[in-house]
Every structure is written in C-alpha cells, then in structure tokens.
N, C-alpha and C positions, 0 to 999 in steps of 0.2 A: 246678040251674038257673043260677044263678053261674057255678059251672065251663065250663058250654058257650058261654054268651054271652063269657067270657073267653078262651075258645079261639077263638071266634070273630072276636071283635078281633086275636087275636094273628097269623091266618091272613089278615087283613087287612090289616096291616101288611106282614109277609113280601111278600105281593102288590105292594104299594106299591113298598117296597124292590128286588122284582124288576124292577118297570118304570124304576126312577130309572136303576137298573142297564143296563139295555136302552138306554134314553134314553141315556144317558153316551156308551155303545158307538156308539150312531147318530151321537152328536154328534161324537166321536171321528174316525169313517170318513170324515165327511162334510167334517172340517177337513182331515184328511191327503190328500183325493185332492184338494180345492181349494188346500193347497199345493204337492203335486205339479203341479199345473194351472198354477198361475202359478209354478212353475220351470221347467216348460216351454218357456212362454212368455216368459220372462225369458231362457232358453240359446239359444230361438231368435233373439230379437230383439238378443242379442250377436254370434250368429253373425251374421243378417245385416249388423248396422251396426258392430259391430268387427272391425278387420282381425286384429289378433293374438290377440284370442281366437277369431277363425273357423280362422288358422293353428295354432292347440296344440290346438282341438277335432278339424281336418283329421288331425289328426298321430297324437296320442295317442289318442283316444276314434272315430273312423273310420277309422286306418288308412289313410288313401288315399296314403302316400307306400311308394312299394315300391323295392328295390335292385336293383344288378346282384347277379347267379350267386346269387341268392334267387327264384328265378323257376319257372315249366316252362319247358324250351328241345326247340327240334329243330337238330338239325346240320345243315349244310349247306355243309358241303367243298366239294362243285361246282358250285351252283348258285349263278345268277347274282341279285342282287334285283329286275331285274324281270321274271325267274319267280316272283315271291312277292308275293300278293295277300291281301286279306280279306273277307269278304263272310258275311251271315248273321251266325254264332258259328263261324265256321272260318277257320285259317291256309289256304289252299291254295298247292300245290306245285308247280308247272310241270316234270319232267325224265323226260328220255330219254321222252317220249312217254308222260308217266304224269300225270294230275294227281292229285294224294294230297292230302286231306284233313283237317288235324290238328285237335282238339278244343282247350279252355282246358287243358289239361293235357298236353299237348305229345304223346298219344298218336294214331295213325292211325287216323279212323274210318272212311274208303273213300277207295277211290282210282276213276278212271277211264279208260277207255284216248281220249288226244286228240293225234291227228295233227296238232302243232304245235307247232314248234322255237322263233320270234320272238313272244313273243304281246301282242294285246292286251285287257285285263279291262276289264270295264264290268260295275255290278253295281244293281240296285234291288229292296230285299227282300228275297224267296226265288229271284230269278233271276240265275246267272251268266251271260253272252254269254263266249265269250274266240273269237280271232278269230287269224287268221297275219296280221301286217303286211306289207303288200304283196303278200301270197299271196290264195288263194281260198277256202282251208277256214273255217269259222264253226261255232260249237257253240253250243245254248242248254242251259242244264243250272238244275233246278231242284231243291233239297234236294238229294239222292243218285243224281237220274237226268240222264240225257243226254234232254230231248226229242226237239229235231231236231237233224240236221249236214246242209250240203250246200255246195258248192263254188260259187260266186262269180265270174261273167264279169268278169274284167280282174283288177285288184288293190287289196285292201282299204287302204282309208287311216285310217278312222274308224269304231266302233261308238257305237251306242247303246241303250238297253232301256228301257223304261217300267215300270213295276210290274207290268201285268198280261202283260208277257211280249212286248209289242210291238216290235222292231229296226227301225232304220235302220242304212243303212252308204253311207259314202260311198265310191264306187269312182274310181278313176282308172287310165289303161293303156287306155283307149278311143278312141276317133277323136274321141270328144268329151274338154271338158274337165274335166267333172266327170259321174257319174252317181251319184242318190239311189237306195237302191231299199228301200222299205218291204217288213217280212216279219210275219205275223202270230202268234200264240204258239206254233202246229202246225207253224209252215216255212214255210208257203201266204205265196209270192210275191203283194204284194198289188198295185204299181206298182213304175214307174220315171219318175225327172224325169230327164232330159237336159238338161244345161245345155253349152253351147257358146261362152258368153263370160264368165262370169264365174266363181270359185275358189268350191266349197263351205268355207265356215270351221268350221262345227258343224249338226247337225242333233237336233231332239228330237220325239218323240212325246207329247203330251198323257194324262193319265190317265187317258181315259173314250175312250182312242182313235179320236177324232175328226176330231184337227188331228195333221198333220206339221209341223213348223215347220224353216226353211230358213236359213240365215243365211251371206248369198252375199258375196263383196269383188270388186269391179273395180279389177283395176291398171292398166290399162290408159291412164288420164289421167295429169295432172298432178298430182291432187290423191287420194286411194283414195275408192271410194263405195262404203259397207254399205248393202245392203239385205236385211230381213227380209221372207219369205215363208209365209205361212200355207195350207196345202193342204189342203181338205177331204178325207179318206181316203174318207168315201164315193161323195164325187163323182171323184176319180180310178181308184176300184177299176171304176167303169162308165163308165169312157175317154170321161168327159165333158172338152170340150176347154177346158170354163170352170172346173177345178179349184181353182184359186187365190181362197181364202176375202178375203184382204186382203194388201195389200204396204206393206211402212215402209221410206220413202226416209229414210235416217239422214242428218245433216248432213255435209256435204262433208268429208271428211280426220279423220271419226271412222272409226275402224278395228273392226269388229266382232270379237269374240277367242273367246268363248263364248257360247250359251243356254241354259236350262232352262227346264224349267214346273213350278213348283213344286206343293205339294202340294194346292191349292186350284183348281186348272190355270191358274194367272196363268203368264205367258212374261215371265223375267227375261234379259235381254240386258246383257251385260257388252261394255262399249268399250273402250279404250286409255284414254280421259278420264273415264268416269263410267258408274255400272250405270242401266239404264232396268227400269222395269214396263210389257209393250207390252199394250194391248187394242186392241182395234178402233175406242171411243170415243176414247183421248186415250193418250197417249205419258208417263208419269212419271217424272220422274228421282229414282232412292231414295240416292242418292249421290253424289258428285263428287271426284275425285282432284287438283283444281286447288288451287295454295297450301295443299298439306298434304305431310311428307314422307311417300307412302305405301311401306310394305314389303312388302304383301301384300295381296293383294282374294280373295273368291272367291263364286261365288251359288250352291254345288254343295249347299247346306245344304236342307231338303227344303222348308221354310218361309220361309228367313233368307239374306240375305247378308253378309260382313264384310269389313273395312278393318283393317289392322293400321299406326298409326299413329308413326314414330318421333318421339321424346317426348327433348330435350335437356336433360340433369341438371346439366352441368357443362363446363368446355373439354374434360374427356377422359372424359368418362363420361354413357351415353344409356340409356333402357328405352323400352318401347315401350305403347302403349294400341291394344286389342282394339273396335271397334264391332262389334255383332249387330242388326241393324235388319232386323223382320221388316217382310217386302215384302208386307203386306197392311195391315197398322194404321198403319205407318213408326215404331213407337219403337223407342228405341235403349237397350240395354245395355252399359255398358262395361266393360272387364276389363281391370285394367294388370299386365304383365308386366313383372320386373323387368329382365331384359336383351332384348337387342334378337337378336329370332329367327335361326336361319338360316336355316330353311326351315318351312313350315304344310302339312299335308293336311287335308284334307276328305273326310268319306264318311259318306251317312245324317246324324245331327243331331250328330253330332261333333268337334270340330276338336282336333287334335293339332299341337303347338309345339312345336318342336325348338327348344334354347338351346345346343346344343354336346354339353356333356357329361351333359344331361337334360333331361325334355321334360314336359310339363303338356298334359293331356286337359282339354277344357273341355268341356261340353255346351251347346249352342247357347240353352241361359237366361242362360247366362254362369257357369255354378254351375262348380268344378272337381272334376273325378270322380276323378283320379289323378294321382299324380306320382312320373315315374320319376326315381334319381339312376343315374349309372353315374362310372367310371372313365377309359373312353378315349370319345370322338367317336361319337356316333349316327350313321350312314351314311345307312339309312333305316325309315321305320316306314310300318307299312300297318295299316291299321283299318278298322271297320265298328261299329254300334251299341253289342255287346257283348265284341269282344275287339280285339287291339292286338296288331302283331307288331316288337319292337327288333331290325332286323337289323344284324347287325357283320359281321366277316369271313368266321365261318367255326359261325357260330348264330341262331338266331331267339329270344328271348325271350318270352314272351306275358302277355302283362295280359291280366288280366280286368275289364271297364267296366260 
C-alpha cells in the first residue's frame, strides 16, 4: 500500500517537472520572437531615420548597388538609342523593321514585325503605342501581340495611350493646323478635333475613357496663351457640336509644355512656371518653379509629380534635393542627391537619376530601389516599373527593379 501511493507521488512529481519544463520552453519562444520583434523594429527605424546605416544596409544586406559588365547586356552595334525603349518587364528593340523583345536577362522572348524606321514609344501598363514620326503608320501592341496597325492621314507628331488601351495622336501636314484624332482599344476611329488657329502641345485620355483632354498654345499675340480643353468622348463620338466638357484659359505668357491624368483621373498640367491640378471646380497650383534653382520637373509619375532642386554646398561644389508631391493629398517627400543630375526619366512610378558616371532609381515614395556604378559616361537609360536599360555605345545593360 506504501509502495503504490509512493509511486504515486513520484509520477506526480515527474508530471510537475514535465510542465515547468514546457512552461520554460513557452517562455523561452515567447522572449526570442519578441526580441526578434523589436530588432525589427529597431533595424527599421535606423533604416528610416539614419542615413548611413540606411547606406551600409542598402549596400551590404540588400544589395541594391549593382556594377558595370556584372550585369545581363544585349549588344547593339547598330542601333541607335532611340530605337530602345522599356515598358512592361522588357527592353524592346526597334531595327531593320523588327521589334524584339528582351527579358531581365538580356535574352529574346519575341520579336514583332513593325513597319517603322523613326519611331515614337508611349507606354501605360501592358500597352505599347509606337508610332513613325512624321509618318502615318501607328501600332498598338499589348504583351506579345500587335492589336491594331493602321495608317494615319497627314503626319504623326504626337502619341498617347491610356491604360485601357485608348490613343490620341496629334497630326499635323493638314490644311489645318493641328488635328486630334481619338482611337479606341480595337483601332475604331472614334473622332477628330480640327483646330485651325491654335498649336496642339500634348494631349491625354482620362482612365475610365471619358474625357480627352487638349492642351492648345496661341502664338499668335504678343504674349503666348494656353488653354486646356476637356472633350467629352461620348458626346463627340455622336458628333454632338457641344463636345467640349470645360475649357481653362491659363494666365497670359504661362506656356503650357505637358498634361496627364494621373491615376485617380485628376488632369495635372505642367507650365513653364509652375505644375497646376485642373478640375472643373477650381484650378490648384501643386507647385512653383519661381525663386528656386529648378533642374528638373516632371508629372509623368502615375500618382506624383517632382522638382529636382539645385542645392549650393560651397563656391565650387553643389548636390541637389528631389521633391515628390503627390497631386492628390499634396505632401511632399524629399530625396537629396548628392551630385547635381544630368539628366531624370520617368516612367510608371519610377524615376531614374543620371550623375555621370552612375545613376540611382528612386521609387516614387522616395525609397531607393538601385544603384548603378559604371566607368565611362551613361548616354542614356530607359525604364519602366520593373526593369532598367544602361545604354553606352555599343550595349544595353539591364537592372532589375
């Protein structure tokens, strides 16, 4: 009797010890992932708010600084750079009437046959336009296929595409002096604007393809006069003669340069002096160029527009500051670079900085996504969401973003 209530105890115990044991283990897990947690949080919060440990984390532990001839490249002996564009996740390739297609790995996934020697590329998405400058041919091509092609009365001066596939083209070579002529995803000619006294300067299509938007200049005075034009597509495709949704007489001897409709379908207008947000209610200026040295502007960002600021260090030494102010909220991100750029593209939510001999990818938070170094002079580089093309003399290099 003894024996077994003492066995008994003793299997009690064991029990005991097994759960302290358990317990320990829980307690153990539960300290380690909550200090993994706030290291975390402690590597993020350096990253954001320290510069040089966001540099040696960019560098060492992501990588994002890449080299020359450490790359994928495609050759390009004869071709000239602006046969060479990017759009999607592809280099594309302009020659002898071929467009070819290259992956992030520098190999050829399809080419297409396009009757067009000068060309020019507009791209939003999954859709390419490319177009003959001053010629008639026009091609819409989406992933791997050619939609439409068709040939163009008078001579193309300008493309544009929407996301869902919508063109404008501005033509000139006509007895007028400018002609719009909206085309819908399938080719289906949808209108035309005739203008007869004033220069088309840029034209875009709205998201939900609704609105054409027009953006005319008169030289004709003393002084230049923009004005923006909004065209209802529905009300023009049924050749109603009251078309014209709303029109924005710009201030006298502002010079209109480009539009967009960004991705909210707000219409950002870029001046010579300062970017506006245009609606129908009121007129917003998201920027100004005045008493600042500016080096670069651009609104081609799908959300954002920016100003690349030059920034003086010293009598003989300058860098520059990046503003990204999205054209919906209006706050502003900034990015300082160290040297002063030579040239910015833009395409999708991307911008890309050329310094000379290496160029920094920024993504339109302000975050930097890569950084090329090279040896000789960057010529020029073409981009789109996910890939990045460093064109030199006689190669294309490609990053992947």
């Amino acid at each position: 009797m003894k024996y077994y209530m003492f066995n008994g105890l003793d299997n009690s115990k064991k029990q005991n010890i097994k759960k302290k044991e358990i317990n320990k283990r829980k307690v153990w897990k539960i300290a380690v992932i909550i200090f993994i947690i706030i290291l975390l949080i402690s590597i993020v919060t350096l990253y954001i708010t320290n510069e040089k440990c966001r540099e040696i984390l960019d560098r060492y532990v992501f990588r994002k600084e890449v080299y020359e001839n450490n790359l994928p490249t495609i050759k390009t002996d004869s071709v000239k750079s602006t046969d060479i564009y990017a759009f999607n996740k592809y280099i594309a390739i302009l020659e002898q009437n071929k467009l070819k297609l290259y992956d992030k790995s520098g190999n050829e996934d399809f080419n297409l046959d396009v009757e067009i020697s000068s060309p020019i590329f507009e791209s939003n998405g999954d859709y390419l336009c490319v177009a003959e400058k001053n010629g008639q041919k026009i091609y819409l091509i989406n992933n791997k296929n050619i939609i439409w092609q068709k040939d163009i009365e008078g001579n193309i001066s300008s493309i544009n595409v929407n996301k869902n596939g919508y063109v404008s083209v501005i033509i000139s070579g006509t007895s007028y002096k400018a002609v719009v002529e909206a085309i819908d995803s399938n080719g289906n000619e949808l209108f035309k604007k005739y203008l007869s006294k004033t220069n088309v300067i840029d034209t875009d299509i709205s998201n939900d393809n609704k609105y054409l938007a027009i953006a005319e200049a008169d030289f004709s005075g003393i002084v230049v006069q923009s004005t923006i034009k909004l065209i209802s597509i529905e009300e023009a495709v049924s050749n109603s003669s009251d078309s014209i949704e709303y029109t924005h007489i710009a201030k006298s001897d502002d010079l209109i340069i480009n539009i967009k409709y960004h991705s909210n379908n707000e219409l950002i207008c870029m001046y010579d002096k300062h970017i506006d947000k245009l609606n129908q209610d009121n007129n917003t200026e998201l920027l100004s160029f005045e008493n600042e040295d500016v080096l670069f502007s651009d609104i081609n960002l799908s959300s954002k527009v920016i100003k690349i600021v030059k920034k003086s260090t010293g009598l003989f030494s300058a860098e520059a500051e990046m503003q990204i102010i999205n054209s919906t909220t209006g706050n502003i991100t900034t990015y300082a670079i160290e040297n002063v750029p030579k040239d910015v593209y833009i395409q999708d939510n991307m911008i890309a900085i050329n310094l000379g001999t290496s160029a920094i990818f920024v993504n339109d938070n302000g975050w930097l996504v890569k950084k090329y170094q090279s040896s000789q002079e960057i010529q020029k580089i073409v981009l789109c969401n996910n890939v990045a093309g460093i064109i030199s003399k006689n190669k294309i290099e490609i990053i992947s973003l």
